[in-house]
C-alpha positions as CSV (number, residue, x, y, z in Angstrom):
1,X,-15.5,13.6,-35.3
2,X,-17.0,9.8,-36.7
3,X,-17.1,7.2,-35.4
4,X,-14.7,5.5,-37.8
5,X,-11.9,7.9,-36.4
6,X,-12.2,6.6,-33.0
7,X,-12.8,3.0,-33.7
8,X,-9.6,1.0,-31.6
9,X,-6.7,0.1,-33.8
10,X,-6.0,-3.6,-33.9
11,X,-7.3,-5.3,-30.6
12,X,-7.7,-8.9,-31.2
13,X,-10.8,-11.3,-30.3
14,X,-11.1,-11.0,-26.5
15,X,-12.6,-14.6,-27.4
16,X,-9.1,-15.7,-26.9
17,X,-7.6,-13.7,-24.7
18,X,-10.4,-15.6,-22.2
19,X,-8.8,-18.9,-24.0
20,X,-5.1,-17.6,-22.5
21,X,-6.5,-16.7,-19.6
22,X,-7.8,-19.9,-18.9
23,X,-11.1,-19.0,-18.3
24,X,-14.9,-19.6,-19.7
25,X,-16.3,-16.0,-19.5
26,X,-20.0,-16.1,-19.1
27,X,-19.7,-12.4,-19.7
28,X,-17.6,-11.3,-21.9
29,X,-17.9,-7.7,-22.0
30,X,-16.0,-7.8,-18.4
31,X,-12.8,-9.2,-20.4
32,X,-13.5,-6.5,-23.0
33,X,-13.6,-3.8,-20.5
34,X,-10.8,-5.0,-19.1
35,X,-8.6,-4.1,-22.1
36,X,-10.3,-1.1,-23.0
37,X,-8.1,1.8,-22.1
38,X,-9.0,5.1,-20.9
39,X,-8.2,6.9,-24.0
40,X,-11.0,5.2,-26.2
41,X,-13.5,5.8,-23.6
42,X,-12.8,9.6,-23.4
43,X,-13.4,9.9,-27.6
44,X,-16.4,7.8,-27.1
45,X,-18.4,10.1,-24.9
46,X,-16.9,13.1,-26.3
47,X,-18.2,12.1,-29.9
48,X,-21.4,11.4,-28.5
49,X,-22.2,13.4,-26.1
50,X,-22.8,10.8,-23.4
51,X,-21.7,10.9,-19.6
52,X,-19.5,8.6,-17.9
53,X,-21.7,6.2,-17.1
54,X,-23.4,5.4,-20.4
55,X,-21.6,4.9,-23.6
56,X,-20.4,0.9,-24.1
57,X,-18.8,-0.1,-21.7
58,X,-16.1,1.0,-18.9
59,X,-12.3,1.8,-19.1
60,X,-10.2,-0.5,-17.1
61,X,-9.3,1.3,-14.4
62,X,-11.7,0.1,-11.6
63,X,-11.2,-3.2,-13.4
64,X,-7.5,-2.7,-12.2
65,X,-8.5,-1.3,-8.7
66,X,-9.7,-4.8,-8.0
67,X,-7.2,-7.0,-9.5
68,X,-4.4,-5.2,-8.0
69,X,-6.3,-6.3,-4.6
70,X,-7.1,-10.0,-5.6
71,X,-3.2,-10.3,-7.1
72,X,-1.7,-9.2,-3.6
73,X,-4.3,-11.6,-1.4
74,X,-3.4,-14.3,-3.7
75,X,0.0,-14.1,-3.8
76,X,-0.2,-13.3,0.1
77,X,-1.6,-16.8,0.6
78,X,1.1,-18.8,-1.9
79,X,3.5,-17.2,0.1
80,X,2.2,-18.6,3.1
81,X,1.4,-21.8,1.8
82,X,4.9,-21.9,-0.7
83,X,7.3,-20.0,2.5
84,X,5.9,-22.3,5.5
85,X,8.8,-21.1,7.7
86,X,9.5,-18.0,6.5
87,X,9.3,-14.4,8.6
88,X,6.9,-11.2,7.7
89,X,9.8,-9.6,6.8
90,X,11.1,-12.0,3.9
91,X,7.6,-12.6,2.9
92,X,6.8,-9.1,2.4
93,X,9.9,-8.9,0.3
94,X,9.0,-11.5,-2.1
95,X,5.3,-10.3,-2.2
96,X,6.6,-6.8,-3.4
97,X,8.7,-8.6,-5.9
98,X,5.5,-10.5,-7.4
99,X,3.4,-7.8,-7.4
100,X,5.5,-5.0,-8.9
101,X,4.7,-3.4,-12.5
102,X,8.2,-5.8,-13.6
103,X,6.4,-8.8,-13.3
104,X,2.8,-7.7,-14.1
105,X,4.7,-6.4,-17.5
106,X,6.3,-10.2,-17.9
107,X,2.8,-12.0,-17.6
108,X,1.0,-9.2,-20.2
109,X,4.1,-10.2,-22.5
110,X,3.7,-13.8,-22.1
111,X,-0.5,-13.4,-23.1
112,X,0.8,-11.1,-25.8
113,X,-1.8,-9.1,-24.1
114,X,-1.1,-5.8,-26.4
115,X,-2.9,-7.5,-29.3
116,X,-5.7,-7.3,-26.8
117,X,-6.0,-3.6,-26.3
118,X,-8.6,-1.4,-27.2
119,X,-6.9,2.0,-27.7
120,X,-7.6,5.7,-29.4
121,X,-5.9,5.8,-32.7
122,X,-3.9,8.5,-31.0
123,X,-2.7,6.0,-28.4
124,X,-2.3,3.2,-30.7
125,X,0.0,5.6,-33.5
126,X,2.0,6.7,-29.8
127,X,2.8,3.3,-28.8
128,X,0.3,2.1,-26.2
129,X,0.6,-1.2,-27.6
130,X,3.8,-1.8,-26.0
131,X,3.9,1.0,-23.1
132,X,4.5,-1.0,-19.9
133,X,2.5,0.9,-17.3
134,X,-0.6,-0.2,-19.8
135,X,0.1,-3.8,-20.3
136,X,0.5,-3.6,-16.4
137,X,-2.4,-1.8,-15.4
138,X,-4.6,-4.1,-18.1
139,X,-3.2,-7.4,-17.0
140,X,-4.5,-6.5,-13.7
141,X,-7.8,-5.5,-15.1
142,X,-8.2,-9.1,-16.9
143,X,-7.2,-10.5,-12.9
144,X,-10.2,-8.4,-11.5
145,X,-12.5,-9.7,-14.5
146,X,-11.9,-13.3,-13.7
147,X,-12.8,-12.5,-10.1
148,X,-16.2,-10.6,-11.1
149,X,-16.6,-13.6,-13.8
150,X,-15.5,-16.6,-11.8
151,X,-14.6,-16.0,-8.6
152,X,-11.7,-16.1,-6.8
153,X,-10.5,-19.4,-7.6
154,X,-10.9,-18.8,-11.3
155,X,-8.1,-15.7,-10.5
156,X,-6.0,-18.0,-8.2
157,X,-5.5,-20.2,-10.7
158,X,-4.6,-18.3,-13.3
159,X,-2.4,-16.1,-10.9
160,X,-0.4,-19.5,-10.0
161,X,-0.3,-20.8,-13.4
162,X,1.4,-17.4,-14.8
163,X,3.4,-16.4,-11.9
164,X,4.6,-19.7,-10.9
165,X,8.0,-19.8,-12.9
166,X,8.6,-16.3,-10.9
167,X,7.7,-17.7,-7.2
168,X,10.9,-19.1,-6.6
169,X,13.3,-17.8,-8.5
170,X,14.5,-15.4,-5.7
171,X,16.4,-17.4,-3.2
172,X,16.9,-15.7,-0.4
173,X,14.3,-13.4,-0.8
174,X,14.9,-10.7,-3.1
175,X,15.6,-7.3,-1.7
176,X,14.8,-4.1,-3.6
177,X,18.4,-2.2,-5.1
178,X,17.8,1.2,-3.5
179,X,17.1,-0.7,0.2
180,X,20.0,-3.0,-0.5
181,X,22.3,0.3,-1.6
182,X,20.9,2.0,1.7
183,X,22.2,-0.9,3.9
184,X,25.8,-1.1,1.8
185,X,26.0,2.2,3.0
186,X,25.3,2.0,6.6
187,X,27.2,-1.0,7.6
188,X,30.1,1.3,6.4
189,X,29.1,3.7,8.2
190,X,28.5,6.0,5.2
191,X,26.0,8.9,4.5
192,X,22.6,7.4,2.8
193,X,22.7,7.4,-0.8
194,X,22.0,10.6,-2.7
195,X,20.2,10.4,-5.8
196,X,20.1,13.5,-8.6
197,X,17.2,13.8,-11.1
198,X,19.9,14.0,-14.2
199,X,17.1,14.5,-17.2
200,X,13.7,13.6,-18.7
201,X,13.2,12.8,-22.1
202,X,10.8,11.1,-24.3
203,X,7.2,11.4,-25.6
204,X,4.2,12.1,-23.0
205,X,3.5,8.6,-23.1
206,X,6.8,7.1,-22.3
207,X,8.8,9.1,-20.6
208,X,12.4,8.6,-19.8
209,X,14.3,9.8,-16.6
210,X,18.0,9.9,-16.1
211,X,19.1,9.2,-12.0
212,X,22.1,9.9,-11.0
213,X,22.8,8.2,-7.2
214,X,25.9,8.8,-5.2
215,X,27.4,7.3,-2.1
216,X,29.9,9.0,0.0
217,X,33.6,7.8,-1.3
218,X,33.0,6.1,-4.2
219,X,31.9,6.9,-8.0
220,X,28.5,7.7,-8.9
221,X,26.3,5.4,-10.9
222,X,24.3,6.7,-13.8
223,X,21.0,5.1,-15.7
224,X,17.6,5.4,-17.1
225,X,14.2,4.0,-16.3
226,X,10.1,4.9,-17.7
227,X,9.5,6.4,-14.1
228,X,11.9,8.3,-11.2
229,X,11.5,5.6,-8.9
230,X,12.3,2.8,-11.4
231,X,15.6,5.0,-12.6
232,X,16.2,5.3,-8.8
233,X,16.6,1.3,-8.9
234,X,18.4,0.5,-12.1
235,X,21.0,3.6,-10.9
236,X,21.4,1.5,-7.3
237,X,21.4,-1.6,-9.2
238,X,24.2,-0.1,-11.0
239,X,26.5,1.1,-8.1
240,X,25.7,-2.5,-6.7
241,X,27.5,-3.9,-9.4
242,X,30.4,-1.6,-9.4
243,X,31.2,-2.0,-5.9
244,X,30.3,-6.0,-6.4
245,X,27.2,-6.6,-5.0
246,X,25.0,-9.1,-5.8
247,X,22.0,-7.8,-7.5
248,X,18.3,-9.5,-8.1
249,X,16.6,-8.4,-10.8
């Protein structure tokens, strides 16, 4: 193997993803680890013989550790601050809204974070680019860099500036499909929902399951998502909709 065949395939400046980000890196190899996925790092070592901890650089993923931690205190305080009324309960509901893969994948599309990537040529040819779980997992990454970089307020404020067209647009609070099919169900006194792996298709890297979820008496409700659990929600979501439930998405 050369090195040209693992050199990362596109992978713009990280110069100006820090410029998105809103942030003056005074190092910016964090923000370069930070898009560097796992793939890259494994050809790296493997070409030249190093361990894990030489070789340029780290993968992402204690990058994301972190962020994942400094996104859920930060939105745990807006919440407060935003919901000054508001029960546990409904908080907790909104805070699993903001943090979920859905919205990390909306913030990663608005910094056209994919440019960004550093990726095997393998990865890059399969799609990585564009895979959701990592434009997710590296948009967390950059949130744990600005907190090694700057601190948390340097995170906070990036956090409130992306997620802030997304704070309130769930009012009441939003409640997950699957919970909000479970309570259909009971106040009817019906069985809990029953949901049927149907299929799994697709490439290693984006998979596609089929659901299938059923409650007692009426007609089942059928759809797809990149992981079990998400095509548990869009098939509730569904058979919310056919028995004319209001659904947030």
């Amino acid at each position: 193997m050369t090195n040209e065949a693992i050199e990362p395939e596109g992978g713009a400046d990280v110069a100006e993803l820090a410029a998105a980000l809103g942030h003056t890196f005074a190092d910016l190899g964090l923000l370069a680890d930070a898009v560097t996925h796992p793939s890259l790092m494994g050809l790296e070592r493997s070409d030249k013989g190093t361990s894990p901890s030489q070789g340029p650089g780290i993968a992402y993923e204690r990058l994301e550790f972190l962020g994942d931690r400094v996104l859920g205190l930060c939105i745990a305080d807006w919440l407060l601050e935003r919901f000054p009324n508001e029960k546990e309960g409904a908080l907790a509901k909104r805070h699993a809204a903001l943090v979920r893969r859905e919205a990390l994948g909306a913030v990663a599309a608005g910094l056209d974070l994919g440019r960004y990537l550093r990726l095997s040529p393998a990865e890059d040819s399969g799609g990585g680019r564009g895979n959701r779980t990592i434009l997710a997992d590296a948009c967390e990454a950059a949130i744990g860099a600005l907190y090694l970089d700057g601190g948390l307020e340097a995170a906070k404020r990036f956090i409130r500036g992306a997620w802030a067209g997304m704070i309130d647009r769930h009012q009441p609070p939003p409640l997950d499909p699957k919970t909000a099919l479970q309570e259909w169900a009971q106040g009817r006194g019906r069985p809990l929902p029953v949901y049927e792996m149907m299929d799994q298709s697709g490439p290693a890297h984006e998979p596609v399951f089929c659901v299938r979820v059923t409650v007692q008496g009426e007609e089942p409700a059928t759809a797809t998502g990149s992981s079990k659990r998400a095509a548990e929600k869009q098939a509730a979501s569904a058979l919310l909709r056919q028995l004319g439930v209001a659904v947030h998405d």
